[in-house]
TIDO-503504 format. One line per field, with one value per residue (C-alpha): residue number from 1; x, y, z; residue in three letters. Coordinates in Angstrom, 2 decimals. Example, Ala and Ser with C-alpha at 12.3 -4.5 7.8 and 13.67 -1.06 7.14 Angstrom:
BEGIN
i: c(1;2)
X: c(12.30;13.67)
Y: c(-4.50;-1.06)
Z: c(7.80;7.14)
aa: c(ala;ser)
This chain:
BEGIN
i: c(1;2;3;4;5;6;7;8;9;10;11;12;13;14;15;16;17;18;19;20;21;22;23;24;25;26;27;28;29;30;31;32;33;34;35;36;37;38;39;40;41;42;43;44;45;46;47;48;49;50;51;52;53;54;55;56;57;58;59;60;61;62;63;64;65;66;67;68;69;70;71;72;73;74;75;76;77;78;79;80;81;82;83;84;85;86;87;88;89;90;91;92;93;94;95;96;97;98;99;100;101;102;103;104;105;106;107;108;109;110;111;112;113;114;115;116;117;118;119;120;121;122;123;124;125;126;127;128;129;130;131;132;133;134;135;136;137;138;139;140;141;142;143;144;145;146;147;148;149;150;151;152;153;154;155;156;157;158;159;160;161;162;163;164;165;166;167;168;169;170;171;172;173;174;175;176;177;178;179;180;181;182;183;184;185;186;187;188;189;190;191;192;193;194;195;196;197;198;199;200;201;202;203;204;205;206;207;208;209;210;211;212;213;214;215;216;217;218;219;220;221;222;223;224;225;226;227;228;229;230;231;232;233;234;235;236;237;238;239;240;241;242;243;244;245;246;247;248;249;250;251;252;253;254;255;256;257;258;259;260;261;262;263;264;265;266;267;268;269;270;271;272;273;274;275;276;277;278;279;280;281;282;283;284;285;286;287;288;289;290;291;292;293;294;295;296;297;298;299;300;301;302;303;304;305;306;307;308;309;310;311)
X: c(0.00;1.42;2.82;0.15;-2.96;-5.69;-6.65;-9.22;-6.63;-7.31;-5.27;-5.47;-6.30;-8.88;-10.35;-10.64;-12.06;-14.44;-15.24;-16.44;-18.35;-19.92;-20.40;-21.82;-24.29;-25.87;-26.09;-28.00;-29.93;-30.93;-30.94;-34.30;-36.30;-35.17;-37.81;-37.82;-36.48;-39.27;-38.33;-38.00;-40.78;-39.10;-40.29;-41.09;-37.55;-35.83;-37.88;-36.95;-33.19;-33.50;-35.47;-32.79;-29.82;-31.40;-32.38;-28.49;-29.01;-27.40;-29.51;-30.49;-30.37;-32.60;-35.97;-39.65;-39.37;-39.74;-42.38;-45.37;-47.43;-46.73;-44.00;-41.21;-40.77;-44.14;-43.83;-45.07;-47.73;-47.97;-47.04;-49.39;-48.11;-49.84;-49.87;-51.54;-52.27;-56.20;-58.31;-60.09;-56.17;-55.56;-59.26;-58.18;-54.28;-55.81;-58.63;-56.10;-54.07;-50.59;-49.95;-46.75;-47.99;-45.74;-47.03;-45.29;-47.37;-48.12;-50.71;-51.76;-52.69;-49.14;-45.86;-44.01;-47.02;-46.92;-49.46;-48.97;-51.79;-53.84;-53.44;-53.82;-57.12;-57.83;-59.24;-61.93;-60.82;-56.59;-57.85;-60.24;-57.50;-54.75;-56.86;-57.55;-53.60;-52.99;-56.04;-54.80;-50.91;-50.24;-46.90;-46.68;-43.53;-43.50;-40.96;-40.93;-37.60;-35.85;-38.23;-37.65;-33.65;-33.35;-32.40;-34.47;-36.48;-39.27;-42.33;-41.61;-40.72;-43.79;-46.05;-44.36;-44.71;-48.47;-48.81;-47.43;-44.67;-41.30;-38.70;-39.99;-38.05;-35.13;-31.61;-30.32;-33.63;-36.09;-38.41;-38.61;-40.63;-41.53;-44.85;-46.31;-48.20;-51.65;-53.63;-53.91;-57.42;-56.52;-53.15;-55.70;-57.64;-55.17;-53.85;-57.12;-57.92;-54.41;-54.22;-57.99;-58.60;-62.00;-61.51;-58.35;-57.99;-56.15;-55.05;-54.11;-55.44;-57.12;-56.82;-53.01;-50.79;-48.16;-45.71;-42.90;-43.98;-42.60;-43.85;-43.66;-45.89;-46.63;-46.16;-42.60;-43.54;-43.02;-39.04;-39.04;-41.63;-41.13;-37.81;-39.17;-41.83;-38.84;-37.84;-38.11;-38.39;-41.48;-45.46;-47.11;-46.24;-47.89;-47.78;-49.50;-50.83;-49.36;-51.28;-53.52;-51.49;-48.01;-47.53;-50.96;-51.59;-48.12;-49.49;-52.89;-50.41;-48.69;-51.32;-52.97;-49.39;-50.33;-47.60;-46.83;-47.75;-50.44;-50.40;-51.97;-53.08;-53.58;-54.12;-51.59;-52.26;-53.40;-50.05;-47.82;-50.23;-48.73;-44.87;-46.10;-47.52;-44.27;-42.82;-45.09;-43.22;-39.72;-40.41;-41.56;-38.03;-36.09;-38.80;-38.67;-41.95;-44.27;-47.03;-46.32;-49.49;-50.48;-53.46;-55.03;-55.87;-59.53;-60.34;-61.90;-62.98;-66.32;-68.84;-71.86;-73.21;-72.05;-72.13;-71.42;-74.32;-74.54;-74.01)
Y: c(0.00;3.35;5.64;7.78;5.97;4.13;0.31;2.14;3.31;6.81;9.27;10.43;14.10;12.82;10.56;12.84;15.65;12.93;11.87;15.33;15.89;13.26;14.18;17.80;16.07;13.81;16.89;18.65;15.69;15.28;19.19;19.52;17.18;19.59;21.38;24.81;27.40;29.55;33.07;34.48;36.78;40.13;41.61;44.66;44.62;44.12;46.76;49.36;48.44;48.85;52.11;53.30;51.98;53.45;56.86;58.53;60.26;59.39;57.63;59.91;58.06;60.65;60.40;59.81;57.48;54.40;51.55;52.92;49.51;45.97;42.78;43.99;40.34;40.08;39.02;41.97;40.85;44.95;47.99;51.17;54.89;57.38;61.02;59.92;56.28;57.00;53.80;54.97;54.29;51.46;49.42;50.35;49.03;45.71;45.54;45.46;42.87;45.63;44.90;47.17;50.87;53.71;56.88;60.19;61.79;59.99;57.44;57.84;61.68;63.21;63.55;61.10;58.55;58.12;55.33;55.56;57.90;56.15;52.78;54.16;55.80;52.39;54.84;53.48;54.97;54.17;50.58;49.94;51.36;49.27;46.10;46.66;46.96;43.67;41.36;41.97;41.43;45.13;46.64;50.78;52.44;56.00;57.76;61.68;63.10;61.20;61.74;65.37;65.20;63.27;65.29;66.51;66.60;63.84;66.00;68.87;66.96;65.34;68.32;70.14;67.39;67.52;71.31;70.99;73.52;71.09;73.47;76.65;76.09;78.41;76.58;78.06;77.49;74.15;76.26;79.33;79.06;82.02;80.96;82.91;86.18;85.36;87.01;85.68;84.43;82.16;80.94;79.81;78.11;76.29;75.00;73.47;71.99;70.23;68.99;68.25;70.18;70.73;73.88;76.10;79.59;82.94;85.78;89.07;91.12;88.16;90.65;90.94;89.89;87.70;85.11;84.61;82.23;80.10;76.71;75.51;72.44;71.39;73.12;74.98;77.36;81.03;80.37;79.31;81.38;84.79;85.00;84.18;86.50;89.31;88.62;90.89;88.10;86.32;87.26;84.73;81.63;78.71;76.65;73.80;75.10;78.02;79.12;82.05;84.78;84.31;83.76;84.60;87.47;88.89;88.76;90.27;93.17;92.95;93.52;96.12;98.13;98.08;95.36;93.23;89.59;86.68;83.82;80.26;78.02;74.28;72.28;70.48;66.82;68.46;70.65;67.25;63.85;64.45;63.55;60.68;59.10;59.93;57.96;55.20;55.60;55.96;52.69;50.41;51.43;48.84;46.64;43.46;41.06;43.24;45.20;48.62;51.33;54.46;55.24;58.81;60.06;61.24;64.96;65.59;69.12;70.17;73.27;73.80;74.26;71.21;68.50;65.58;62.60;60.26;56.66)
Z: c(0.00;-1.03;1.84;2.98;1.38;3.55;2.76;0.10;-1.98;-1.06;0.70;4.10;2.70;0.88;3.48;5.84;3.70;2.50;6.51;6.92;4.05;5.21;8.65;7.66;5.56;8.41;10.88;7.72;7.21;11.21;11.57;9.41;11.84;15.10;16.16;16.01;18.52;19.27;20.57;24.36;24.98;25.52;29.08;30.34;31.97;28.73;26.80;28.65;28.81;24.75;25.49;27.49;25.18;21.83;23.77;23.69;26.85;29.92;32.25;35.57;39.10;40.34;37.71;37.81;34.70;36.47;36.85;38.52;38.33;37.83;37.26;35.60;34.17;33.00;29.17;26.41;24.84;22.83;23.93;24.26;24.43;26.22;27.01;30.29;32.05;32.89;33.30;30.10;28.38;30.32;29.12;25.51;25.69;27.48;25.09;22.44;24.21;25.03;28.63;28.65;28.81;28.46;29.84;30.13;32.78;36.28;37.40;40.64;40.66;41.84;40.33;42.06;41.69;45.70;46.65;50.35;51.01;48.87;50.49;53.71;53.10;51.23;48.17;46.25;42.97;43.29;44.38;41.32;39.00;40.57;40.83;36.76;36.43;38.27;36.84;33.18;33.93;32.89;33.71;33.87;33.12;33.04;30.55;31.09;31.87;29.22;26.40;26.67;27.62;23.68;21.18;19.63;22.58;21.91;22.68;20.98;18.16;17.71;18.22;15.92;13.59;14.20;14.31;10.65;11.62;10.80;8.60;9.87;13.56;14.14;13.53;17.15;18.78;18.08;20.66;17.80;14.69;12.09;10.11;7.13;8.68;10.31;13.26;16.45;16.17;13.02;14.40;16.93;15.25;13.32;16.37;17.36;14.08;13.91;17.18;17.69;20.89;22.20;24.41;23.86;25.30;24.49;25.84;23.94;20.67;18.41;15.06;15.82;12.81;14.04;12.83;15.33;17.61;20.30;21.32;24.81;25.53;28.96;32.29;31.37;34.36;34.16;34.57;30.98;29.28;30.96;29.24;25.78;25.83;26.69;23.31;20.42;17.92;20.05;19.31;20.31;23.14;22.67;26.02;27.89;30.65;34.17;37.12;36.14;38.15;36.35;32.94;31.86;33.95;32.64;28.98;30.22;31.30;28.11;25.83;28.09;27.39;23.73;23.49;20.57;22.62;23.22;25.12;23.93;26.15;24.46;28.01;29.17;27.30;24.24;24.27;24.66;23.64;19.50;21.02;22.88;19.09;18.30;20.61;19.56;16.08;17.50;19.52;16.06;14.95;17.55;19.82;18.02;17.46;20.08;18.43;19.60;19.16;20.68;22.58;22.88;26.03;26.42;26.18;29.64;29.22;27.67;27.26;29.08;26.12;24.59;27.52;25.93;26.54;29.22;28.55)
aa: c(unk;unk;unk;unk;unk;unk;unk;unk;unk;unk;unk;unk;unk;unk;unk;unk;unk;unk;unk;unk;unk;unk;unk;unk;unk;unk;unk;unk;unk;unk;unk;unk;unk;unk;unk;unk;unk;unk;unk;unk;unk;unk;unk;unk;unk;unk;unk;unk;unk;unk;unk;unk;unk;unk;unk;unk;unk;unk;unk;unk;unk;unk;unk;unk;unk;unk;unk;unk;unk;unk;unk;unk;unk;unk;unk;unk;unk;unk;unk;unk;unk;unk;unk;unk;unk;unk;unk;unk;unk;unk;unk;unk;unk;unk;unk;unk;unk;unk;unk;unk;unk;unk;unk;unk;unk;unk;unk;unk;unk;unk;unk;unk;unk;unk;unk;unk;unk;unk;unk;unk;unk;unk;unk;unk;unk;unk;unk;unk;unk;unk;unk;unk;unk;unk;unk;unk;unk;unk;unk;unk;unk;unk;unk;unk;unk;unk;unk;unk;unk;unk;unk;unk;unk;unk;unk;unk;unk;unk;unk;unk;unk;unk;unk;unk;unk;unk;unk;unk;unk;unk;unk;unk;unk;unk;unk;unk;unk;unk;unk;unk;unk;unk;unk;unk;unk;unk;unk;unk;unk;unk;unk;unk;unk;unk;unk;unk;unk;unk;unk;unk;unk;unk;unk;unk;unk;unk;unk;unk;unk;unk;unk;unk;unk;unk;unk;unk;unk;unk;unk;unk;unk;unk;unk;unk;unk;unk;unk;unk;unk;unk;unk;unk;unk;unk;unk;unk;unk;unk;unk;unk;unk;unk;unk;unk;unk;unk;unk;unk;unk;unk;unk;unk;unk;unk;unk;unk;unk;unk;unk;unk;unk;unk;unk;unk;unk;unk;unk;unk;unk;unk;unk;unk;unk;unk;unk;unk;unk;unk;unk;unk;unk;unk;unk;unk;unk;unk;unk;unk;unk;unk;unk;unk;unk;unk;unk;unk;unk;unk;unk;unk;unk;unk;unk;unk;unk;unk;unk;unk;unk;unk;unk)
């Protein structure tokens, strides 16, 4: 037998590239009767770690975006945004089966969602709502802080987005926009129609041309708009909602002076709700095999003259 060949005449080389040719093809063939792996359900734990990781902010220690209700483990069967976790929000998400709800204001009626004084009063309405939360597995997870710290700030974006006002911003400013000339009345309106708000009030001149605006949703506090409504290049501020005596007594004043200013007032989840169906669309982008949607928060406020019926 020739030096190097097996008692088949062949090679070593070639019997061993033969031996795992062979090899290869019997873990093919067995490989196709293996059943297959089915995926680990991503949990509420793990969806907000990918929040987190795709947000590019530095996480804060010291934050109200934590979970408010709930098993952090609990399995996602969908995920629901929302401007605001109200039962109304909550019956929807479960009705369409998303058990991890993202909201960006609080739950239980306080900033910090404390449930102490709740528990201790035993309160009939925090107990119903919890005892909803628990019966349909539904983890809450608040994300507020971190939503606006993105950039660009996830709120504004989104309203802006809504409001129809994207490439009219100021490149120094995403606060500032300059629209085509329109009075106050009509800017007004617009704002209504685009956002779908049911009551919306204003302060100032509603026949004065404007078109330098600045947009503010939410409860900025007269810190932040005071100073913008100092500047020259500001008509109008479009906000959420302030106390009556600050910022909106201040444009009262304003206007009384025969000053160029008016105030908008949009209501707090009407001013924000647009960034949080942003987030819905932000979220799509990286939470893998979850339905993600987002649910609107009711519009609570109504006319006398336009009660709305009773069920």
């Amino acid at each position: 037998m020739a030096p190097g060949a097996t008692s088949t005449g062949m090679t070593d080389e070639t019997y061993d590239r033969r031996l795992t040719i062979r090899i290869l093809s019997l873990f093919l063939a067995s490989s196709v009767f293996l059943p297959a792996q089915t995926p680990k359900p991503l949990t509420a734990r793990e969806a907000i770690a990918l929040i987190q990781q795709h947000s590019g902010v530095s996480w804060a220690g010291d934050t109200v975006d934590t979970i408010k209700a709930g098993n952090p483990d609990t399995p996602v069967t969908g995920v629901a945004t929302a401007m605001m976790a109200t039962l109304d929000v909550l019956k929807k998400a479960a009705a369409e089966n998303a058990n991890f709800v993202i909201t960006h204001e609080p739950t239980f009626y306080s900033h910090t969602d404390t449930t102490e004084p709740f528990q201790a009063a035993n309160d009939a309405v925090w107990r119903e709502k919890e005892k909803f939360i628990q019966e349909h597995h539904m983890v809450v997870w608040r994300f507020h802080d971190h939503w606006h710290r993105m950039k660009p700030d996830g709120i504004l974006r989104g309203v802006a987005d809504a409001l129809q006002w994207e490439g009219n911003e100021s490149v120094t400013d995403p606060n500032l926009f300059v629209l085509p000339r329109t009075t106050v009345r009509d800017l007004a309106r617009t704002i209504q129609q685009r956002i779908g708000i049911k009551t919306i009030r204003v302060v100032g001149d509603p026949n004065l041309q404007v078109s330098q605006i600045a947009l503010m949703p939410g409860a900025a506090g007269p810190q932040r708009h005071l100073p913008m409504l100092r500047r020259d290049d500001v008509e109008v501020l479009v906000i959420g909602e302030v106390p009556e005596w600050e910022t909106i007594e201040y444009v009262s004043d304003a206007a009384s002076e025969g000053r160029h200013k008016a105030l908008i007032l949009m209501g707090h989840v009407q001013s924000e709700e647009a960034g949080m169906a942003y987030c819905a669309a932000w979220l799509k982008t990286f939470i893998p095999d979850v339905p993600v949607r987002f649910v609107p928060t009711p519009d609570l406020y109504w006319q006398p003259a336009q009660a709305p019926s009773v069920p």
